[in-house]
N, C-alpha and C positions, 0 to 999 in steps of 0.2 A: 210627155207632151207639155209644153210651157204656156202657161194664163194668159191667155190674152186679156188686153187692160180692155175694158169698154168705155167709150169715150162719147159724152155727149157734143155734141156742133152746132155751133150757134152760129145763122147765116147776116151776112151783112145789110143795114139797112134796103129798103124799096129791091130784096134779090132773092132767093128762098131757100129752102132746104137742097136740094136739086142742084143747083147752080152751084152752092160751096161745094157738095161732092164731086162735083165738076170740073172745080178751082185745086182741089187739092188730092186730084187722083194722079197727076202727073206730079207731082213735087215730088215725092220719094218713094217710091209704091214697094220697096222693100221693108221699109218701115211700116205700113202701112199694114200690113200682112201679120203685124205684132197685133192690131187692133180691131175690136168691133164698133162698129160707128152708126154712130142715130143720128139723123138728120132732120127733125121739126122743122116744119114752117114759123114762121111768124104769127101772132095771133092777130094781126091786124093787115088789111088789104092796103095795099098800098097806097097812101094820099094824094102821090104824084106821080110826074117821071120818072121810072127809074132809068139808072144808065146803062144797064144792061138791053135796055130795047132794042130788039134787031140782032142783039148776040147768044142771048137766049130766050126760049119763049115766056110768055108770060104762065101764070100767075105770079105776082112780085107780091112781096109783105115787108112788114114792120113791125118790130116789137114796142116802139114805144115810139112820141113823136119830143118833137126840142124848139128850141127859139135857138135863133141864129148865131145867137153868144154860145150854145150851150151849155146856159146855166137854170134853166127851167125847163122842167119834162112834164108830159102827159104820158096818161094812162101808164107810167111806170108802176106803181103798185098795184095793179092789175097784171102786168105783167110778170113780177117776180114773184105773186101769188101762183101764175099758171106754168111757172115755169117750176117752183117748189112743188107744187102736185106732182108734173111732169115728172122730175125727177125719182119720187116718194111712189109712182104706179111702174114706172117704166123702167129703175134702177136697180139695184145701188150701182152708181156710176164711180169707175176709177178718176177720172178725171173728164176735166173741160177744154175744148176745144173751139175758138173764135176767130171772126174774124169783122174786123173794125165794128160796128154797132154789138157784135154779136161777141167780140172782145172787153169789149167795155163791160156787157151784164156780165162774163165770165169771171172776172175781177169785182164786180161788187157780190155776186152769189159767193165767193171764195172769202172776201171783208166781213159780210152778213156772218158767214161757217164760224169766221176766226175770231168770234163776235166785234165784232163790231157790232185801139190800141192806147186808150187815153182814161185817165178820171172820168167821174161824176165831179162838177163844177160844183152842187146846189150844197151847204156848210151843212146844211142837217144830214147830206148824205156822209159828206166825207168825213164831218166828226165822229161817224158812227164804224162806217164801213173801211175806211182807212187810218182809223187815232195811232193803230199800232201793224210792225211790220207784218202780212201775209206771209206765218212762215208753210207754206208748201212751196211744193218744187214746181217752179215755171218755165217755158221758156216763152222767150219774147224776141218774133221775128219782124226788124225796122229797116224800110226802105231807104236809100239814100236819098232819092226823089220825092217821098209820100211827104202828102199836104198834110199830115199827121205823124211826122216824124217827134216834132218835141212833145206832144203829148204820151207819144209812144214811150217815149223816153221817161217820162214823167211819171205815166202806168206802171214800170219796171223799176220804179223804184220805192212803190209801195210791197214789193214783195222781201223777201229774206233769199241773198242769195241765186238771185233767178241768173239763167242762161239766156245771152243776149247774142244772139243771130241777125250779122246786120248781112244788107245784102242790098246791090245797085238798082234797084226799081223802085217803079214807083207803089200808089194804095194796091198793092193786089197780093194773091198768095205766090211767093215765091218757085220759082225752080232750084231745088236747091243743088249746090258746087260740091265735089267731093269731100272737099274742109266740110263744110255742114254738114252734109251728111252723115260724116262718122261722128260729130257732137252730138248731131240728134240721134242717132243709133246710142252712142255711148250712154248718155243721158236716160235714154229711155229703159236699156237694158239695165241700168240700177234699180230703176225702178223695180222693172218684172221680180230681179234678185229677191230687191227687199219684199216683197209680197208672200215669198215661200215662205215665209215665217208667219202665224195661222193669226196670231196678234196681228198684225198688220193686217191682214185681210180682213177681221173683223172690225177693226177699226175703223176699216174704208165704208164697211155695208153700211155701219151706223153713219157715217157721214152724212148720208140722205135727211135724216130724220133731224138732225141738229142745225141744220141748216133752214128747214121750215121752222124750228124751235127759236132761232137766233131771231128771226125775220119775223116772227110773230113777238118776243119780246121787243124788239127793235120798235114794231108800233104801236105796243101799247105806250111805251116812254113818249113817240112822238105825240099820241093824243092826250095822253098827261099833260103834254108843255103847253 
């Protein structure tokens, strides 16, 4: 019987746990079938509108809030604290799984790991969390239409090597084409490969714990400065 990967999901701003597995039960559900999947809410009630009103029901959340530039965040290090616990009770998690707010923490928990669809803007984030490439294996799915295509773009290139899945829509989670499908199969199935070998599985488990280790050196530097 072959391992399935378990994958944390992080749902997109003002939308919830609930709603992503809702967005990403039809994209490839044979792929899907490789995987265990956790779905958290956000820790934060939603401040506004969200756009899902009327397409799903509510409770909506936030993991973190921003200014309009998206160069200043709140309550962000409350949340990468609770999402470090998260991870450290409810893991070790193979990988991470995102979608637009909920891709962005995905990417900076992975920069934190490596010590350090878009950046963090704020210089003390990204000197830290992006100085050097993210080498794990990613992929990154960019709509031809999403009002966050160039940042998507821009995300994918702070990693080493990532898989880049474009596709003609706009901010949302794809349906994906036969071409895609077999890269994300393909892709994936390396994975599972390389896992059979007990080094690499244990290397995954400790991942959890290095990543609250990074994040916690991470702030002592900052309150140094």
């Amino acid at each position: 019987m072959e391992k399935k990967m378990k994958i944390l999901c992080l749902h997109g701003f003002r939308t919830s746990g609930s709603f992503l597995q809702k967005q990403i039960s039809n994209a490839c559900s044979h792929i899907h079938r490789l995987y265990t999947q956790d779905f958290p809410d956000g820790i934060f009630a939603a401040g506004g509108k969200s756009e899902i009103e009327g397409i799903f029901p509510p409770p909506y959340f936030e993991w973190f809030q921003f200014n309009k530039d998206f160069t200043e965040y709140t309550n962000l290090d409350e949340c990468i604290s609770y999402l470090c616990e998260y991870i450290t009770n409810k893991g070790p998690f193979d990988g991470l799984l995102g979608f637009s707010q909920g891709a962005t923490l995905s990417a900076l928990l992975l920069g934190y790991q490596a010590q350090a669809s878009s950046k963090f803007r704020d210089p003390k984030i990204c000197e830290v969390a992006y100085k050097e490439k993210i080498k794990v294996k990613s992929v990154h799915f960019i709509g031809a239409k999403d009002w966050l295509k160039l940042p998507s773009q821009e995300l994918a290139t702070a990693f080493d090597n990532p898989l880049i899945i474009n596709h003609p829509q706009a901010h949302t989670v794809p349906r994906l084409d036969e071409t895609a499908t077999e890269q994300l199969k393909t892709w994936t199935m390396e994975i599972l490969h390389s896992l059979t070998d007990s080094d690499n599985i244990k290397n995954h488990q400790v991942e959890n714990q290095e990543t609250q280790e990074a994040y916690n050196n991470i702030n002592g530097q900052k309150e140094a400065s």
